[in-house]
C-alpha positions in Angstrom: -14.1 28.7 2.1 -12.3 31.1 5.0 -9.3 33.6 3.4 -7.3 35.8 5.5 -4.2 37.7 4.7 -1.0 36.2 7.7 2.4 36.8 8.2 3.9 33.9 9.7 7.8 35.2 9.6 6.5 37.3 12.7 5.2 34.6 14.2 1.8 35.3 14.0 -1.2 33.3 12.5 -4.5 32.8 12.3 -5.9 30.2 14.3 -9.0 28.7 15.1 -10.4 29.1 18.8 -13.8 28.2 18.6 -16.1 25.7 16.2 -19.8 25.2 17.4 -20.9 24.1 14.5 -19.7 20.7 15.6 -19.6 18.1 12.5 -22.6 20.5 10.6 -19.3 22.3 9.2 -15.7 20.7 9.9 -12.5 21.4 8.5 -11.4 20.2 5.0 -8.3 21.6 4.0 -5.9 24.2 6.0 -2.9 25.7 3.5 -0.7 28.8 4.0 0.9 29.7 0.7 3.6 32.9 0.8 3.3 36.2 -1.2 5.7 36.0 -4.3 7.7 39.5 -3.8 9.9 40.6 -7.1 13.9 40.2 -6.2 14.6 42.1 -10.0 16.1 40.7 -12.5 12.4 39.2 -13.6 12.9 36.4 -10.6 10.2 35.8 -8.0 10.8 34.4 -5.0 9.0 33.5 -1.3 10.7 36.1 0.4 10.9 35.9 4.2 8.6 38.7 5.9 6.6 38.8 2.9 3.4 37.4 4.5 1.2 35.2 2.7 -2.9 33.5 2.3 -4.2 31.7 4.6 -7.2 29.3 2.9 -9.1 27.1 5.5 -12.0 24.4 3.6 -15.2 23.6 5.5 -17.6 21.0 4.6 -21.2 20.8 5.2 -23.4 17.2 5.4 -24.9 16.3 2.4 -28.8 16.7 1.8 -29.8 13.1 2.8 -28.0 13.4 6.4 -29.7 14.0 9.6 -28.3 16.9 10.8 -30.7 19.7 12.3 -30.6 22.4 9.4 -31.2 26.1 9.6 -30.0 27.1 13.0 -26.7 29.3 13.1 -23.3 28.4 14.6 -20.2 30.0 14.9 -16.3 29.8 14.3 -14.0 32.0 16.2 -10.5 33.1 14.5 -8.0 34.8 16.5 -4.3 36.1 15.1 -2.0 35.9 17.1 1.7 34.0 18.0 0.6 30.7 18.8 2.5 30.5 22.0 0.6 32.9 23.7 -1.7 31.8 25.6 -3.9 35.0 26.5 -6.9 35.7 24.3 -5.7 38.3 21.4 -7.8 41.4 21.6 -10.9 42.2 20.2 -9.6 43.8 17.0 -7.7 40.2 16.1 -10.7 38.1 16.2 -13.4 37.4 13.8 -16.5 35.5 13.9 -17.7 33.9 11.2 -21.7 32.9 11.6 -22.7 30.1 9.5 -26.4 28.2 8.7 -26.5 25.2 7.1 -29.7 24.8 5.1 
């Protein structure tokens, strides 16, 4: 399980750019859920330009499958608008190293 913190009222969002992995670790579940923000009166709302979570699910072959094990891969994040097409710079991208054992 992948968290990161996204803002998608700007436009911008988290994205995957990169999965070596290939099916040792694939994608489960992707789900955005908005930052409740107080509007008074003890009433909580999804307010727009609040931001919000941004969960991503992986999976991983069970024991008895014959997948090589114990050799690293990677996934690549980038935030970013969606639309633009040029990579995002360095300080908008993660890696994320996983082994499957």
């Amino acid at each position: 399980t992948i968290t990161a913190v996204e803002n998608r009222s700007t436009g911008y969002q988290w994205q995957v750019t990169k999965n070596t992995c290939g099916s040792r670790v694939t994608l489960q579940k992707d789900d955005y859920i908005a930052h409740p923000t107080y509007n008074g009166d003890r009433k909580w709302s999804k307010t727009y330009g609040s931001g919000g979570k941004r969960t991503w699910i992986f999976s991983t072959p069970s024991e008895a499958s014959n997948h090589i094990r114990g050799l690293p891969c990677e996934i690549m994040f980038q935030y970013q608008r969606p639309w633009i097409k040029e990579e995002a710079p360095a300080e908008d991208q993660r890696k994320v190293i996983v082994t499957v054992q």
